[in-house]
C-alpha positions as CSV (number, residue, x, y, z in Angstrom):
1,X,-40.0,81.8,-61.3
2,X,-43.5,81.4,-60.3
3,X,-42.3,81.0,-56.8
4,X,-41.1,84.9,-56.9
5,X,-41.5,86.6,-53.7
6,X,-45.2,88.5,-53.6
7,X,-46.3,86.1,-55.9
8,X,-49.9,85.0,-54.9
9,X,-52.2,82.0,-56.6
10,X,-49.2,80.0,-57.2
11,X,-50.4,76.7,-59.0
12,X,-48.8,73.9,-58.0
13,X,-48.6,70.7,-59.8
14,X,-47.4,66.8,-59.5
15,X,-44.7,64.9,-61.8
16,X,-47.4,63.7,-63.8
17,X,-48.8,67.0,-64.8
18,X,-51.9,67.2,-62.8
19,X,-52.8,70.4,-60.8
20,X,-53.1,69.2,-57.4
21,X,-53.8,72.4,-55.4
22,X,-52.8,76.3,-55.1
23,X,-50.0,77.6,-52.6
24,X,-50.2,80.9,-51.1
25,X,-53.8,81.8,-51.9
26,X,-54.1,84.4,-48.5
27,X,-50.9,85.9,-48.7
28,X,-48.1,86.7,-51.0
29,X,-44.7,84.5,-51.1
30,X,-42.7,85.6,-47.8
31,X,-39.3,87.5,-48.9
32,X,-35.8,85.7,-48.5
33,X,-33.8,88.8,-47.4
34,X,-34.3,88.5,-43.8
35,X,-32.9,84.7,-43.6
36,X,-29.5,84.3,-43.7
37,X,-28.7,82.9,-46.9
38,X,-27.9,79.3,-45.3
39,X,-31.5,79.5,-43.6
40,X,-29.9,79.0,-40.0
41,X,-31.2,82.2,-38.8
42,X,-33.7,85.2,-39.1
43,X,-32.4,88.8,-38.7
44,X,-35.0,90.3,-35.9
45,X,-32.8,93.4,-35.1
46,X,-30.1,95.9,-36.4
47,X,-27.3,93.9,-34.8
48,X,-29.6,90.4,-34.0
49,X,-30.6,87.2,-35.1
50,X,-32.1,84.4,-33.9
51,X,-32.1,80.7,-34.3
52,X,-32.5,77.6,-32.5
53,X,-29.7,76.6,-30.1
54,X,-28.8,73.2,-31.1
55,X,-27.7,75.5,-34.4
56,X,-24.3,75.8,-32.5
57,X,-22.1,75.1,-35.3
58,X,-22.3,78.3,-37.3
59,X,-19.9,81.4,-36.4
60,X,-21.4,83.8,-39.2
61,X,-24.1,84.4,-41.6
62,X,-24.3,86.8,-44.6
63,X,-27.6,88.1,-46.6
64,X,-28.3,88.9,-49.8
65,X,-29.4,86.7,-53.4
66,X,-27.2,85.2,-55.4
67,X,-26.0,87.3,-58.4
68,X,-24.2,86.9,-61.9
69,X,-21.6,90.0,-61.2
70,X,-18.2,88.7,-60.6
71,X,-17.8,92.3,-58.3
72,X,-20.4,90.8,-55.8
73,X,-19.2,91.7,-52.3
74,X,-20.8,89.5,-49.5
75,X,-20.4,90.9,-46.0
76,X,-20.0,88.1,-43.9
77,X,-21.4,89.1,-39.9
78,X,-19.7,87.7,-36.9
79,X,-21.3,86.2,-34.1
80,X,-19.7,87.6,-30.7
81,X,-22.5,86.4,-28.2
82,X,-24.9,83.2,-28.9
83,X,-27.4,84.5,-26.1
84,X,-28.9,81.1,-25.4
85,X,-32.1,81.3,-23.9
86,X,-32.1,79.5,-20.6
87,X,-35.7,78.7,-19.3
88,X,-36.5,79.1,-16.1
89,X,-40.0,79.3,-13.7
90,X,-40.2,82.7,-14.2
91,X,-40.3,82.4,-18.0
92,X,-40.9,78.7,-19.2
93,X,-40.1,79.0,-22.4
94,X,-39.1,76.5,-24.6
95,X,-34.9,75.8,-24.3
96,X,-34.2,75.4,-27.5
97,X,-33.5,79.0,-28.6
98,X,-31.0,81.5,-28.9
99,X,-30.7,85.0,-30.0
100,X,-27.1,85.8,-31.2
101,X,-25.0,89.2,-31.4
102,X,-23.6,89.8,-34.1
103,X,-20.2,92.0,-34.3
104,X,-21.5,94.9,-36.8
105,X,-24.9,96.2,-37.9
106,X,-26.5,94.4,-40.6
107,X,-26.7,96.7,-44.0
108,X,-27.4,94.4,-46.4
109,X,-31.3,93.5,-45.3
110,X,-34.0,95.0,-42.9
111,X,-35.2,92.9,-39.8
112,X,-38.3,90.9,-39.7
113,X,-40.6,92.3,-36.6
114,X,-40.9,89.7,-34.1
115,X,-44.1,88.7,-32.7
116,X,-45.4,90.3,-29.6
117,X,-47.4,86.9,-28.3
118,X,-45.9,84.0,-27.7
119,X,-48.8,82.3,-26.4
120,X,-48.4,79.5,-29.3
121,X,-52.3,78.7,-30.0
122,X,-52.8,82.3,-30.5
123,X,-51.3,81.7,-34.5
124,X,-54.2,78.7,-34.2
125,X,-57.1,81.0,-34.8
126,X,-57.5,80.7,-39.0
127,X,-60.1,82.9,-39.3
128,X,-58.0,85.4,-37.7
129,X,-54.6,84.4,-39.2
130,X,-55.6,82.4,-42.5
131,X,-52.2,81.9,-44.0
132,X,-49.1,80.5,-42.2
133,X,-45.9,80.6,-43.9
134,X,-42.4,79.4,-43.4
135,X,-39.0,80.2,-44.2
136,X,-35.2,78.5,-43.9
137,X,-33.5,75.6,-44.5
138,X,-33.3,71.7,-42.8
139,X,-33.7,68.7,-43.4
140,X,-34.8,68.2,-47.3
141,X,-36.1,64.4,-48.4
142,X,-38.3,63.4,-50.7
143,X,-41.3,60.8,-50.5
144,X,-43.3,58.8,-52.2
145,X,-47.3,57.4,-51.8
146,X,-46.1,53.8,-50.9
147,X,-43.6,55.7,-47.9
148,X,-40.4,54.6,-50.0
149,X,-38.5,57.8,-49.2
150,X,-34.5,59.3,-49.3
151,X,-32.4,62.1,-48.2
152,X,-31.9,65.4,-50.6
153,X,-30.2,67.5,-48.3
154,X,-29.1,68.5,-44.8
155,X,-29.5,72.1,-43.4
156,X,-28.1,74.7,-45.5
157,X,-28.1,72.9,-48.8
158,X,-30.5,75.2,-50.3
159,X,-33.7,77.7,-48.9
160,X,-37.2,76.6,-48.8
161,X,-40.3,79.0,-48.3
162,X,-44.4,78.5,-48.5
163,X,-47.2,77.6,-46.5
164,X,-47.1,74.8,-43.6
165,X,-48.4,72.3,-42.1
166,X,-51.2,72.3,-39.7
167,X,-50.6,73.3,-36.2
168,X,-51.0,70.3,-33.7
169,X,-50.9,72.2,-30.4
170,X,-49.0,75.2,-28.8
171,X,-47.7,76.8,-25.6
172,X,-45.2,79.0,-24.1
173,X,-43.1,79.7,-27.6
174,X,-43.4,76.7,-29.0
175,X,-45.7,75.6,-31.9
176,X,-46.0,71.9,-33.1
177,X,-47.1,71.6,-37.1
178,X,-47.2,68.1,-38.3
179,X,-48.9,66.9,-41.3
180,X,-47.9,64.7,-44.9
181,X,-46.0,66.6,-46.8
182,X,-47.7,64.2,-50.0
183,X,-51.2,65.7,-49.3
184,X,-52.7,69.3,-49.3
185,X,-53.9,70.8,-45.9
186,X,-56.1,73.7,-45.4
187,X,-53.1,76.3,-46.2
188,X,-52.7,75.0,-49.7
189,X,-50.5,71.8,-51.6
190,X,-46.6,70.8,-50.8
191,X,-46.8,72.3,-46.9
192,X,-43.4,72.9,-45.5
């Protein structure tokens, strides 16, 4: 579909029909293969993922798409140590983290590099970092102008990816993006 990773320009329009903006206009659609394929977690390292910690009930993730051929295998990768990050003075992160083992090296994607700064308004800078993108799963509702609204989903129904919404503020770790889902922002339509 048009939402293919790489894909660039990707017009974007409303249930009447009506063009109301273009998504990923600075940088191409993010690839799925380093999420685990119920969005709980990114693979950062051979043998590592991480996650946030109130994430607790999952024991495994797998990678990979989805595929037609009855033969698929899907390798399904342990989790022997959660590694839940424990702030202290010394580093005052954010709590809500966690970085777990898993019991074999992954073979079935490549790890995402992790970030070197975790200063959060460093990301803030838009001339600098003009696109901001998102992948994994949550929460899914939908809404409408007059605020009526409804649940799709929970996390883990399905995998969402695009641009986000605008960053509030930021510090050690942590970013806040808030916004309305029902309006464009300056990273394109239908923020995430």
């Amino acid at each position: 579909g048009k939402f293919a990773v790489g894909a660039k320009d990707i017009e974007v329009y409303n249930k009447k029909g009506e063009l109301v903006g273009k998504s990923m206009t600075k940088a191409p659609m993010i690839d799925f293969s380093v999420v685990s394929r119920n969005g709980v977690a990114a693979l950062v390292g051979d043998q590592y993922i991480v996650s946030v910690a109130h994430n607790g009930g999952y024991n495994n993730v797998d990678f990979g798409a989805e595929g037609s051929n009855p033969d698929q295998h899907r390798f399904s990768y342990q989790i022997v140590k959660r590694n839940n990050y424990k702030p202290d003075n010394s580093h005052p992160y954010n709590g809500d983290y966690h970085m777990p083992r898993l019991h074999k090296f992954v073979t079935d994607a490549e790890p995402v590099e992790m970030t070197g700064d975790m200063r959060g308004n460093t990301y803030s800078d838009k001339e600098k970092y003009p696109e901001r993108v998102r992948i994994g799963s949550g929460h899914h509702y939908w809404r409408y102008d007059d605020d009526k609204h409804g649940d799709l989903s929970y996390s883990g129904a399905w995998l969402i990816g695009g641009n986000t919404h605008m960053q509030g503020w930021g510090n050690n770790g942590v970013v806040s993006l808030s916004g309305d889902v029902r309006h464009a922002n300056d990273y394109g339509p239908m923020p995430i």
